[in-house]
C-alpha positions in Angstrom: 0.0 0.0 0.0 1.3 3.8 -0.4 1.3 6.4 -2.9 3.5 7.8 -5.4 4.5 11.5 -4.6 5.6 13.8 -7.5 6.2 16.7 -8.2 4.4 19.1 -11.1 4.9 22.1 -13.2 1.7 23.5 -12.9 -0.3 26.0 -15.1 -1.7 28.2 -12.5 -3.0 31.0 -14.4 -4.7 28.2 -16.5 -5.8 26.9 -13.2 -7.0 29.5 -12.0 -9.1 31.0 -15.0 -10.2 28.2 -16.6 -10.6 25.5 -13.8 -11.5 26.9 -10.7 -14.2 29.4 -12.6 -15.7 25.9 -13.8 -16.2 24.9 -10.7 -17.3 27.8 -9.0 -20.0 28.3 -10.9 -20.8 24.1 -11.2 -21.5 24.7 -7.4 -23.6 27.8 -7.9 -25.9 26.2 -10.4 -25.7 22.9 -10.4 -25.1 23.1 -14.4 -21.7 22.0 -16.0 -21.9 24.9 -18.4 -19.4 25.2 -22.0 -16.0 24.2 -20.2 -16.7 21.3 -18.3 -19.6 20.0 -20.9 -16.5 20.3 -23.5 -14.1 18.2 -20.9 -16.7 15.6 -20.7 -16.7 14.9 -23.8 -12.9 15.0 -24.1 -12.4 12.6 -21.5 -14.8 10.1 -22.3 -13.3 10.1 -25.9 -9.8 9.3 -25.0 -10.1 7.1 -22.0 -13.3 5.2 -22.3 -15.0 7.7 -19.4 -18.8 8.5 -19.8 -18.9 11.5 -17.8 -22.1 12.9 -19.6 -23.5 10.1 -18.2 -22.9 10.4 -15.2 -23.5 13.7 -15.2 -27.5 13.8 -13.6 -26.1 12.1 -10.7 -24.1 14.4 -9.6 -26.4 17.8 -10.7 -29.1 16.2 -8.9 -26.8 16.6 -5.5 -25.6 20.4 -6.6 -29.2 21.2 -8.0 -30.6 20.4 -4.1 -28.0 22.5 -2.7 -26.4 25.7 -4.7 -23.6 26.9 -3.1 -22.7 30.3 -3.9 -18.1 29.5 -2.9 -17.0 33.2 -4.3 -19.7 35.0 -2.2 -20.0 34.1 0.9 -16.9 30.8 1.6 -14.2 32.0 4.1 -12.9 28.5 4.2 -11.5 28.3 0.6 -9.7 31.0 -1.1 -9.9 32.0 -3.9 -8.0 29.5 -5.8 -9.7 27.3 -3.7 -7.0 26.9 -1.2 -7.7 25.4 1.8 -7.9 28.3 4.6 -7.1 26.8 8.0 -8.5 28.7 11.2 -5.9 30.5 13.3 -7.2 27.7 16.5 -7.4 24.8 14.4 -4.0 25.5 12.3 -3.2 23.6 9.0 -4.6 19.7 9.2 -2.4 16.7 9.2 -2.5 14.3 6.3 -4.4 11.8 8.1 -7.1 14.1 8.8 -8.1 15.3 5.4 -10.7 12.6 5.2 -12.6 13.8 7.8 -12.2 17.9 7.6 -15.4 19.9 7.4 -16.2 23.7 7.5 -17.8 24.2 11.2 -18.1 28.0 10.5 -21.5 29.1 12.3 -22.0 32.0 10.7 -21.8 30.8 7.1 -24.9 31.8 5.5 -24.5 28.9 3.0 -23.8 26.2 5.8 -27.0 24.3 5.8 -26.8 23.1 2.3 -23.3 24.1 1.4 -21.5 20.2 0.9 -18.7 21.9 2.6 -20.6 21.6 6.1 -22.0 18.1 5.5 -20.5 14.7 5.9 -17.2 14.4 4.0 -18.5 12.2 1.5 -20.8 14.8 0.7 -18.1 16.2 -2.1 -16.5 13.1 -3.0 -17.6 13.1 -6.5 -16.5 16.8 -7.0 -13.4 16.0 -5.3 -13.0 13.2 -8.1 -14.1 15.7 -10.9 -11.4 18.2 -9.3 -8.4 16.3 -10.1 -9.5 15.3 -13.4 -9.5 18.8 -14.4 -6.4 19.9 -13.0 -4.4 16.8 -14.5 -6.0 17.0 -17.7 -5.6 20.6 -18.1 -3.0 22.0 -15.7 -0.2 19.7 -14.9 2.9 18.1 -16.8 6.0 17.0 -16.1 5.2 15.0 -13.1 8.8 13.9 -11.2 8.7 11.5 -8.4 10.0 12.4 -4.8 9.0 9.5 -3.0 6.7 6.9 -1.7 4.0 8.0 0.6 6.0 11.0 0.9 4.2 14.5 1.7 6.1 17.9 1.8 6.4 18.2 5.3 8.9 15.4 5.8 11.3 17.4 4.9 11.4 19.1 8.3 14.2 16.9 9.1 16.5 17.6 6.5 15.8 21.3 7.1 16.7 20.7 11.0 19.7 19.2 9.2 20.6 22.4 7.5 20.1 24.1 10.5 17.4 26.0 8.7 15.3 28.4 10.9 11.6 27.4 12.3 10.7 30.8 11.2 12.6 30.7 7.5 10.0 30.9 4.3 11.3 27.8 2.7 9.3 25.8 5.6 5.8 28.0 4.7 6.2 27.3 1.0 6.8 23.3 1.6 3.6 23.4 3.8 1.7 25.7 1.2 2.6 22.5 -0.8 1.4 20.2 1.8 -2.1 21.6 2.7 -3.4 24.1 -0.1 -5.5 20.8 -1.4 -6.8 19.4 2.2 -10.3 20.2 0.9 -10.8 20.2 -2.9 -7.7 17.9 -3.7 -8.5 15.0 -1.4 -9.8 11.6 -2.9 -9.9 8.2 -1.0 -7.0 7.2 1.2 -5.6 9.7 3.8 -2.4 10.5 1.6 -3.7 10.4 -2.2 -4.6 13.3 -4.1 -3.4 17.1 -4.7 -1.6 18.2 -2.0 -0.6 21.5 -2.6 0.5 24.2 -4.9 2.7 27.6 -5.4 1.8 30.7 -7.3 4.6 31.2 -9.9 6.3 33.7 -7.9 6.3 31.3 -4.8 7.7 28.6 -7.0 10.9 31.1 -7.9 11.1 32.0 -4.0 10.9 28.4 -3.3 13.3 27.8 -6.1 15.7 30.1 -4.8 15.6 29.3 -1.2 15.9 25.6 -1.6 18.8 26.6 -4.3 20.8 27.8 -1.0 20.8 25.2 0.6 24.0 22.6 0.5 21.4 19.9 -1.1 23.1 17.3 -3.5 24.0 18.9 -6.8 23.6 17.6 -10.3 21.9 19.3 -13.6 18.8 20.5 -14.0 17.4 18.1 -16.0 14.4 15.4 -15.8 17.0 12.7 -17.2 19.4 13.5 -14.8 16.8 13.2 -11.9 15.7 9.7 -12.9 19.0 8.4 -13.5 19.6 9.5 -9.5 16.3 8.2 -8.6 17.2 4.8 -10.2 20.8 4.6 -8.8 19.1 5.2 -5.4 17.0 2.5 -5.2 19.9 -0.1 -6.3 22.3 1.5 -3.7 19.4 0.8 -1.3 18.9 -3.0 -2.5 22.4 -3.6 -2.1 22.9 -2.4 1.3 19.6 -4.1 2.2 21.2 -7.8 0.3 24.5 -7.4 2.6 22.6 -6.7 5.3 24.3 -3.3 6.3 22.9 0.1 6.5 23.3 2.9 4.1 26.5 5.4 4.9 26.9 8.5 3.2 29.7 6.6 1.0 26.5 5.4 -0.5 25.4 8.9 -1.6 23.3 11.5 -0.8 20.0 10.1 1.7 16.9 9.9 0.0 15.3 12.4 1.5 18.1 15.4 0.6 17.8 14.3 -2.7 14.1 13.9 -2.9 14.1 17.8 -1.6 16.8 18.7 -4.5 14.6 17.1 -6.8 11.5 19.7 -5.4 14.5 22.4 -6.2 15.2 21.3 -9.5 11.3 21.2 -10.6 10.6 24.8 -9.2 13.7 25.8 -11.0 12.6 24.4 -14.4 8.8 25.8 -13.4 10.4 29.2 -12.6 12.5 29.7 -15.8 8.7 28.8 -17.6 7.1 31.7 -15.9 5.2 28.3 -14.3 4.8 27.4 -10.8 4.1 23.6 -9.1 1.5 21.5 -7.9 2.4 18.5 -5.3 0.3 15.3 -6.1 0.3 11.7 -4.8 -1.2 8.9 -6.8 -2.7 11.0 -9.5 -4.4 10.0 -12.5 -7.3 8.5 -14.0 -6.4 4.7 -13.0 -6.7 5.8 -9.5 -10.4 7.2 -9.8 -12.0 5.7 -13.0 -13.1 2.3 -11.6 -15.1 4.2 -8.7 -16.3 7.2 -10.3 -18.3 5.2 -13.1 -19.0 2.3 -10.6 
């Protein structure tokens, strides 16, 4: 069991006025409208996916309850974000399964999906990451298994990096930005996170000054060290010995260069980058047409 953690360049500005619109107003009417009737179609074209049908389903759940996200939500932002409260603090990535709006003030909150049981939104959780892979990521470069951004805090502590430095708010922007919207089945699968583009060249830069292992800033390059880590792995594990830094660099310090050298090829684009586990349309397609 697990999940595969990459790393994405990510469209934002794409995300942001194509996708998130979309889904705005899917919410506020309960009708998919141009975009997302056109990305129905798409997707049931070229991988076998009858969305259309489908489709009454899921407006008969929306139609019942309207929710009006860019009027009244404090919850999400406006990139649909996840907003934690300054009590309650960002949630752990066990917890996403279960996290709910309790505002009491929300004048939306008794039919807003938001408020209701978690598997209120699980369908436009699923319809989520459809759109933002099909439309807004490439690239994707793996960084782990069942790896989230925050495990990095040790390597950081490493580098004697400061609690209070930026780098450590960027990795858990990356970490918690899609608690809500980006969640899917188990407690570590689906969209994590994301930067704006100019967080991605902050991010970029910071990690960049760090004494992380250095190579070139390449996708070849990166999979080539990916690949060489995992034997160096299976051969300590075969003579019984643990790894030593004769070995090379520890997975996670390289795992974190390879967040460095993503942002840097995201930055140099103008791009920014979207943290994912697991994503993609094997993970979702058996149980969304189920």
């Amino acid at each position: 069991m697990g999940a595969d953690a990459e790393i994405y360049v990510f469209d934002y500005q794409r995300y942001r006025t194509e996708v998130v619109p979309a889904l705005v107003a899917l919410l506020r009417t309960g009708e998919p409208g141009p975009y997302l009737t056109s990305f129905f179609r798409e997707t049931a074209a070229g991988h076998r996916m009858d969305f259309a049908a489908r489709w009454p389903q899921i407006a008969a759940r929306l139609r019942m309850a309207p929710t009006d996200l860019a009027r009244h939500c404090t919850w999400l932002g406006p990139d649909l974000r996840h907003l934690p409260g300054p009590r309650t603090g960002a949630p752990r990535v066990e917890q996403r399964g279960a996290l709910v709006c309790r505002s009491r003030f929300c004048p939306e909150r008794v039919q807003c999906p938001m408020h209701q049981d978690r598997q209120a939104t699980e369908l436009l959780n699923i319809l989520y990451e459809a759109l933002v892979l099909a439309r807004c990521l490439d690239r994707p470069q793996f960084v782990g298994r069942t790896f989230h951004p925050l495990v990095y805090g040790p390597v950081l502590d490493e580098l004697a990096v400061p609690a209070t430095d930026p780098v450590r708010a960027l990795l858990a922007a990356l970490a918690g930005r899609g608690a809500v919207m980006g969640y899917v089945f188990g407690p570590t699968e689906g969209v994590h996170g994301w930067l704006t583009e100019a967080e991605t060249a902050d991010l970029a830069h910071r990690l960049s000054a760090l004494p992380l292992p250095a190579f070139g800033a390449d996708y070849a390059t990166m999979q080539h060290l990916h690949r060489l880590s995992l034997s160096r792995s299976a051969q300590a594990r075969l003579a019984g010995r643990a790894l030593t830094p004769a070995d090379g660099p520890a997975w996670p310090a390289l795992s974190l260069a390879f967040v460095r050298t993503v942002a840097t090829i995201a930055a140099a684009e103008g791009r920014a980058v979207l943290w994912g586990n697991d994503l993609g349309y094997d993970q979702w397609i058996d149980y969304f047409l189920d």
